[in-house]
C-alpha positions in Angstrom: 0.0 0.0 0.0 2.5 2.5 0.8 4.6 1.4 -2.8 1.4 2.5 -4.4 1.2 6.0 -2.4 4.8 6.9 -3.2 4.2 5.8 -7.0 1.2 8.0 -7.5 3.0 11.1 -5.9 5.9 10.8 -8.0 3.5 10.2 -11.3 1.3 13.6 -9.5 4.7 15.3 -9.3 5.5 14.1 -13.1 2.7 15.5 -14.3 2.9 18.7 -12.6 6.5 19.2 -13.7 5.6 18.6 -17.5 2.1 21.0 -17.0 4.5 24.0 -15.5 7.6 23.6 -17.8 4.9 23.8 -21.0 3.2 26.9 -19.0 7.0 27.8 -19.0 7.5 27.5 -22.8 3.8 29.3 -23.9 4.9 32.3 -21.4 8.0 33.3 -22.1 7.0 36.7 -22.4 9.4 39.6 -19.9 7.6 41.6 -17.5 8.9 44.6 -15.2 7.6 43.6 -11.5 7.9 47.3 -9.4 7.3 46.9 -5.5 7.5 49.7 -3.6 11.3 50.0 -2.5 12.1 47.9 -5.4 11.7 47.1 -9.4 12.3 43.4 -10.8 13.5 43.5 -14.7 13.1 41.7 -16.9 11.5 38.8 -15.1 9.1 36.0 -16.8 6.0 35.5 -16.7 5.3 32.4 -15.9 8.2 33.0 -13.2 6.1 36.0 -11.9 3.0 33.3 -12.3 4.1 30.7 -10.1 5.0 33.1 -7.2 1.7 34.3 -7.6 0.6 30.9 -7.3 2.8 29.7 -4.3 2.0 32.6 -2.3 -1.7 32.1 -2.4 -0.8 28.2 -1.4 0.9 29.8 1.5 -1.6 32.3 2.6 -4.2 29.9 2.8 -2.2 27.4 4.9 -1.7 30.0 7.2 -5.3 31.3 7.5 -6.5 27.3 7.2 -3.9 27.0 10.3 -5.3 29.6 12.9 -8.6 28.2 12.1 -7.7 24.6 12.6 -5.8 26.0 16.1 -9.0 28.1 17.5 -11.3 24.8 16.6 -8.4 23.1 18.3 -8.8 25.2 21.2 -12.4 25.6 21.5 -12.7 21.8 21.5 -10.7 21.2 24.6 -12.8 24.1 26.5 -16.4 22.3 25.5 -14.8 18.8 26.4 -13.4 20.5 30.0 -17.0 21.9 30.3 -18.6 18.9 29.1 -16.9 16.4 32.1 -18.0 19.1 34.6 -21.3 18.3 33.3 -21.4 15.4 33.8 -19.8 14.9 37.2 -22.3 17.7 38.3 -25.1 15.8 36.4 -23.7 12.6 38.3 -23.5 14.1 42.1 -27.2 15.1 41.4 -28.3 11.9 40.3 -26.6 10.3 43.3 -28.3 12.8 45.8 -31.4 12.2 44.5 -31.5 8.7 45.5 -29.9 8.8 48.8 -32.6 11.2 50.1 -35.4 8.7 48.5 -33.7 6.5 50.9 -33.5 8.7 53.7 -37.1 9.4 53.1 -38.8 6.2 53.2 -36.4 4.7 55.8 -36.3 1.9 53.8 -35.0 0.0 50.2 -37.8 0.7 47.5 -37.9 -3.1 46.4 -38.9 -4.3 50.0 -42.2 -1.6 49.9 -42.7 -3.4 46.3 -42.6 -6.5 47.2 -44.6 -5.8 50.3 -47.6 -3.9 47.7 -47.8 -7.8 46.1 -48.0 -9.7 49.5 -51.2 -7.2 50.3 -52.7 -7.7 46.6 -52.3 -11.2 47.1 -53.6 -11.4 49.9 -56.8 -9.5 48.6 -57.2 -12.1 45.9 -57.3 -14.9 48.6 -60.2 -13.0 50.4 -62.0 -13.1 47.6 -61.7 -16.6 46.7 -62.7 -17.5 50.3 -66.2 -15.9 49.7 -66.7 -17.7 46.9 -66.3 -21.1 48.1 
């Protein structure tokens, strides 16, 4: 798998060699580049092209970088805030049931299984007046 990765970037870098030396050949054409403390002569076009190019590439890595870092950072804040959550979320749940248990003074399954004993026990009463 990775002989195929390394094969298809050198064939991309192939073909990108062969795309910009023909850009190279159709562009020959001399421009003067003037900045404001100083003037390029003579310089190609497609020379004068490709910077173009490459500093757009770069500018956007750079903008595409702070953004990825402030995601980056607001992601760990919102997971930080998200475990306080849910330990808060947990001590409530926890204090909920202890003082159902301090309320009835006893477990809740007992006073359940007590409620059947009493229905049962109704049933019984009313097969004796049957018979």
């Amino acid at each position: 798998m990775k002989l195929t990765k390394k094969l298809f970037a050198i064939l991309i870098i192939a073909v990108s060699a062969v795309i910009v030396s023909y850009f190279a050949r159709v562009n020959d054409t001399r421009v003067d580049l003037d900045f404001v403390f100083y003037a390029f002569n003579e310089v190609p076009l497609w020379l004068m092209v490709l910077f173009s190019f490459l500093a757009g590439i770069l500018f956007t890595v750079i903008l595409v970088l702070f953004e990825v870092v402030a995601v980056n950072i607001k992601g760990r804040k919102l997971k930080k805030e998200n475990a306080a959550l849910r330990k808060e979320l947990s001590k409530m749940r926890n204090q909920k049931l202890e003082s159902l248990e301090h309320e009835e003074g006893s477990d809740p399954e007992n006073e359940y299984d007590s409620g059947l004993e009493e229905e049962d026990d109704d049933e019984n009463d009313d097969d004796d007046k049957v018979s």
